[in-house]
N, C-alpha and C positions, 0 to 999 in steps of 0.2 A: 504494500500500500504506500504509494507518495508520500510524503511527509509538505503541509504547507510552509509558508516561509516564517511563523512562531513553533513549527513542529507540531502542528496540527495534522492526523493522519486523514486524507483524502483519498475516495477513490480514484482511479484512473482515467475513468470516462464517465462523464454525466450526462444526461440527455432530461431536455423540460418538456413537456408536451401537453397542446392546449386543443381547445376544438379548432381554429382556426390558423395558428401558428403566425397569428399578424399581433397581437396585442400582449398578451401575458407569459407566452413563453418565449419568445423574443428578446422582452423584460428580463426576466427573469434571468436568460444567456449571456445577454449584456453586463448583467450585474455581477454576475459569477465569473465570466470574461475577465471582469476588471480587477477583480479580488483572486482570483488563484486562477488564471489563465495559464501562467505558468509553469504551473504544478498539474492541473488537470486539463483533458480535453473537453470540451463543454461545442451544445450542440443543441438545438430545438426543431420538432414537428408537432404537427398539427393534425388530426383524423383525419380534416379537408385542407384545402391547399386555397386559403384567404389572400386577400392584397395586402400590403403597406400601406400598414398609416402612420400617418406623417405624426400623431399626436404622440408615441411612445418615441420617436426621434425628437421630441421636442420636451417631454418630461426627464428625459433620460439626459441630454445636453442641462440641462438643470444644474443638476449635479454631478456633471463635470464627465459622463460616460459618453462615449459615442456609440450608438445599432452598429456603426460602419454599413455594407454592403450588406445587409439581408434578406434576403428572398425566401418569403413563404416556401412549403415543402410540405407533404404531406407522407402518411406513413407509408402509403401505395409507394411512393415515391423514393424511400427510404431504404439504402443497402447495407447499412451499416447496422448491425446488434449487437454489437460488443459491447456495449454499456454496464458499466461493473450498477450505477443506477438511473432508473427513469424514473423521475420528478413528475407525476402528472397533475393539472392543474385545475380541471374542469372531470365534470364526471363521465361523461361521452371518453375524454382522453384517457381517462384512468382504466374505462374499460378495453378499448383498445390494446393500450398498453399491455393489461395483462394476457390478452390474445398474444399479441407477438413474443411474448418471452416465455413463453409456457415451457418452453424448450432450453430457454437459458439461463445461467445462474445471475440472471440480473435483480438488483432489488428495486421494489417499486414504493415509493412516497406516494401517499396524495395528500397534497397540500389544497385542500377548495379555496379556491380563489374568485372575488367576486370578476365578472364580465364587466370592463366599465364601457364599453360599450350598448351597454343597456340602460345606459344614464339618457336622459332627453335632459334640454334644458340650452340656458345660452353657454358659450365658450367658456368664459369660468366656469361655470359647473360641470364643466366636461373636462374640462384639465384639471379642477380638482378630485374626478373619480381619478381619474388616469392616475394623479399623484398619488393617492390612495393604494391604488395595487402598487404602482411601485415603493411605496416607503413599507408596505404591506413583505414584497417580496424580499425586498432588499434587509429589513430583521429577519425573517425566515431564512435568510441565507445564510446572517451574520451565526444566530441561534444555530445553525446546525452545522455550519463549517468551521468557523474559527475558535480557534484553543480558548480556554479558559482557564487563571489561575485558580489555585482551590481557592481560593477566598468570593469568587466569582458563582461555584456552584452550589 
């Protein structure tokens, strides 16, 4: 197992997966990306194969991360299974998930994560669900990846 850059033990390869692969697992990759990209492979799908939105390239510059080039993908789409874990993020995803791995020693997370694309309302209200999953994700990350001294647990 990798070790992070505090000596935090990491798997290999993560993988996030949402219903769509445009919003939250995206997120989510980015975030991980930016935090142990160097320690881990990190990767995100989606059941169906959504567009770019430009709103998780704009909460995500926020705080100082870049999406970079990311293009939707879907599991159909998908060659890669070597993922020591898949993160799923929505329920559709998580069931998927456990389809494709039946076979492998991968472990599977579900973390439910709200859709903030299900938000209606004017543009602040919409970049503040957006923010929401992401400061959502990004403690979900901190919480499960990064060491802790014992005075911390």
């Amino acid at each position: 197992m990798p070790l992070g850059p505090n000596g935090e033990e990491l798997p290999g390869a993560v993988l996030f997966s949402c219903t769509l692969n445009s919003v939250r697992s995206p997120m989510a990759m980015a975030i991980m990306k930016q935090r142990f990209g160097r320690f881990v492979y990190v990767d995100s799908v989606g059941v169906r194969r959504g567009e770019v939105d430009p709103l998780v390239a704009e909460v995500l510059d926020e705080i100082g991360i870049e999406l970079g080039k990311h293009k939707p993908k879907s599991f159909d789409e998908f060659e890669d299974t070597s993922f020591d874990l898949v993160i799923t993020l929505s329920p559709e995803a998580h069931h998927r998930a456990m389809e494709l791995t039946r076979t492998s020693a991968a472990v599977i997370e579900y973390w439910p994560t709200m859709d903030p694309t299900a938000v209606e309302g004017s543009r602040d209200q919409l970049l503040d669900a957006y923010r929401a999953v992401r400061d959502e994700l990004e403690k979900r990350i901190q919480r499960r990846f990064e060491a802790r001294s014992a005075s911390d647990v």
